[in-house]
Each structure stands twice: as structure tokens, then as C-alpha cells.
KELUMSE-982485 format. One record per residue (C-alpha): residue in one letter; z, y negated, x. Coordinates in steps of 0.25 Angstrom, whole numbers, plus 5000, padded with zeros to 4 digits. Example, Ala and Ser with C-alpha at 12.3 -4.5 7.8 and 13.67 -1.06 7.14 Angstrom:
A503150185049/S502950045055/
This chain:
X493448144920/X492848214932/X491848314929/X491448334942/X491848464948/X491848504963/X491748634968/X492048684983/X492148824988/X491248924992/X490148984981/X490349124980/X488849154987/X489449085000/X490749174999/X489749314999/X488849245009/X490149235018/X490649375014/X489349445017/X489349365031/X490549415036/X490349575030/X489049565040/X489749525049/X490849615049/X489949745047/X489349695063/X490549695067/X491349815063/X490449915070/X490749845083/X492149835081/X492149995079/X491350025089/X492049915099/X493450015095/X492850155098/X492450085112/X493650045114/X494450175109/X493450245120/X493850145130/X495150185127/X494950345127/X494350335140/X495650265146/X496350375139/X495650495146/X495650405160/X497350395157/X497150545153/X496650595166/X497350505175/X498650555169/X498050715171/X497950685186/X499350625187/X500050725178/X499250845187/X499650785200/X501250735195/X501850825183/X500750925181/X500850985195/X499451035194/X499051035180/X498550955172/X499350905157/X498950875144/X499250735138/X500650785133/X501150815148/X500550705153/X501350615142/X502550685147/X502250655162/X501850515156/X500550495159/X500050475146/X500550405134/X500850455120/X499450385116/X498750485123/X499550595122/X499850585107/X498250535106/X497850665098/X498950635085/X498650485087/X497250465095/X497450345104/X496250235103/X495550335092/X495450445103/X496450585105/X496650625119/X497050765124/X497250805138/X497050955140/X497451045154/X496651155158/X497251265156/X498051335168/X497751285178/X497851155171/X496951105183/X496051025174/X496350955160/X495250895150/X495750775144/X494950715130/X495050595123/X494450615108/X493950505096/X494950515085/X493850485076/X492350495080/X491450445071/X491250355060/X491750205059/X493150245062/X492950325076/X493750305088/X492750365098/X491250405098/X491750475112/X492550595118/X493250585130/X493750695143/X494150695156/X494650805164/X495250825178/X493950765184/X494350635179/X493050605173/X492950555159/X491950595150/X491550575135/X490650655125/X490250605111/X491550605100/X491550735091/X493050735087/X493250865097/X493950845112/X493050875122/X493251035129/X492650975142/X492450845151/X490850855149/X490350735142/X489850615147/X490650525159/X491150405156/X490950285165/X492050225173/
């Protein structure tokens, strides 16, 4: 008869030392990860509003005659796409978009780029941004509202 027992495995000590190991880890990490995907959905917005405001001057020197459009007439003369023009039911990369004409004369527009969600671990954006007809984009600090005016702070190129 053997009496002699082996055991192999882990002890249930190491098992919580490993767990507790990788929970330290993961709570360093998470944070940058959200803060490395509202960067990345500015990144985005910025684009956007350059997009916007390279398709304002095309659409006011072809099909605008003039004037300037908003996103729905410029979808139509296809200069935009559905992203952005449908962006306020669906934001594109956690921002909604609208591009707004002056009204008549449409000789200016305002176009904004707002955080769907703006604070808390789950928002898309700590910025606003516009741009107008002077092509220059700026950015004012997220409150969930559009801005009324292309008077925050430029962005750098």
C-alpha cells in the first residue's frame, strides 16, 4: 500500500495573489484606454468639421450658387456622407454634427461638431467644436449644447 499522497496545483493564496495582481493592473490601465478613445473621437471631430467646411466652400462656389448649405443639401450635392449628415440620430465617433446657413443672405454658415456624451467614464468628448465661413476651427469646453458662435479657443494645425 502507498500512503504517500502528492499534491500539485496552486494553493488557493497564490490563485488571490495572481487575481489581485491583474485587478491593479487593469484599474491603470482602463483610464488610459478611455482617455486614449475620447482623444481619438476629438481627432476624429476635428476632421469632420475640416470635411464640413471644405464641403461649405465647394457646395457655395458649384450647387449653392452663392449660398451656403446645410449637411442635408450638401449630402445631396454629395459632399458629405450619411455619417455626417445623419450624425444627430446617430453621432459619428461619439460627436453630432450640424451645419447651419446664415440666414438670407446665406453668406456665412456655422458648422459644430458636439460630444454626444460629455462627462463621466462613458464620454465621447471633453470638447465642442465650430467653424464658420473663415475656415478656422475652434473649440470651447464640452457642455452638451452646440455652440451659437465660432468664439472659443483655435485649434492648432
Amino acid at each position: 500500500m502507498n500512503t504517500n499522497k502528492r499534491q500539485e496545483g496552486f494553493s488557493l493564496i497564490e490563485l488571490l495573489i495572481v487575481v489581485a495582481i491583474i485587478g491593479i493592473i487593469a484599474a491603470i490601465a482602463i483610464p488610459n484606454l478611455l482617455a486614449s478613445k475620447r482623444a481619438a473621437n476629438e481627432g476624429s471631430a476635428i476632421a469632420s468639421v475640416r470635411t464640413i467646411t471644405s464641403a461649405e466652400a465647394t457646395y457655395q462656389s458649384t450647387t449653392g450658387a452663392g449660398s451656403y448649405g446645410d449637411l442635408a443639401a450638401m449630402q445631396g450635392a454629395g459632399l458629405v456622407d450619411t455619417a455626417l449628415s445623419g450624425s444627430n440620430a446617430s453621432p459619428k465617433s461619439g460627436y453630432k454634427f450640424v451645419s447651419s446657413p446664415a440666414a438670407n443672405p446665406k453668406a456665412d454658415y456655422l458648422a459644430t461638431a458636439t460630444a454626444a456624451t460629455f462627462s463621466g467614464m462613458a464620454a465621447t468628448g471633453t470638447r465642442d467644436f465650430a467653424s464658420d465661413a473663415t475656415g478656422m476651427i475652434t473649440y470651447t469646453v464640452a457642455d452638451g449644447a452646440a455652440d451659437s458662435a465660432n468664439s472659443g479657443t483655435a485649434i492648432g494645425n
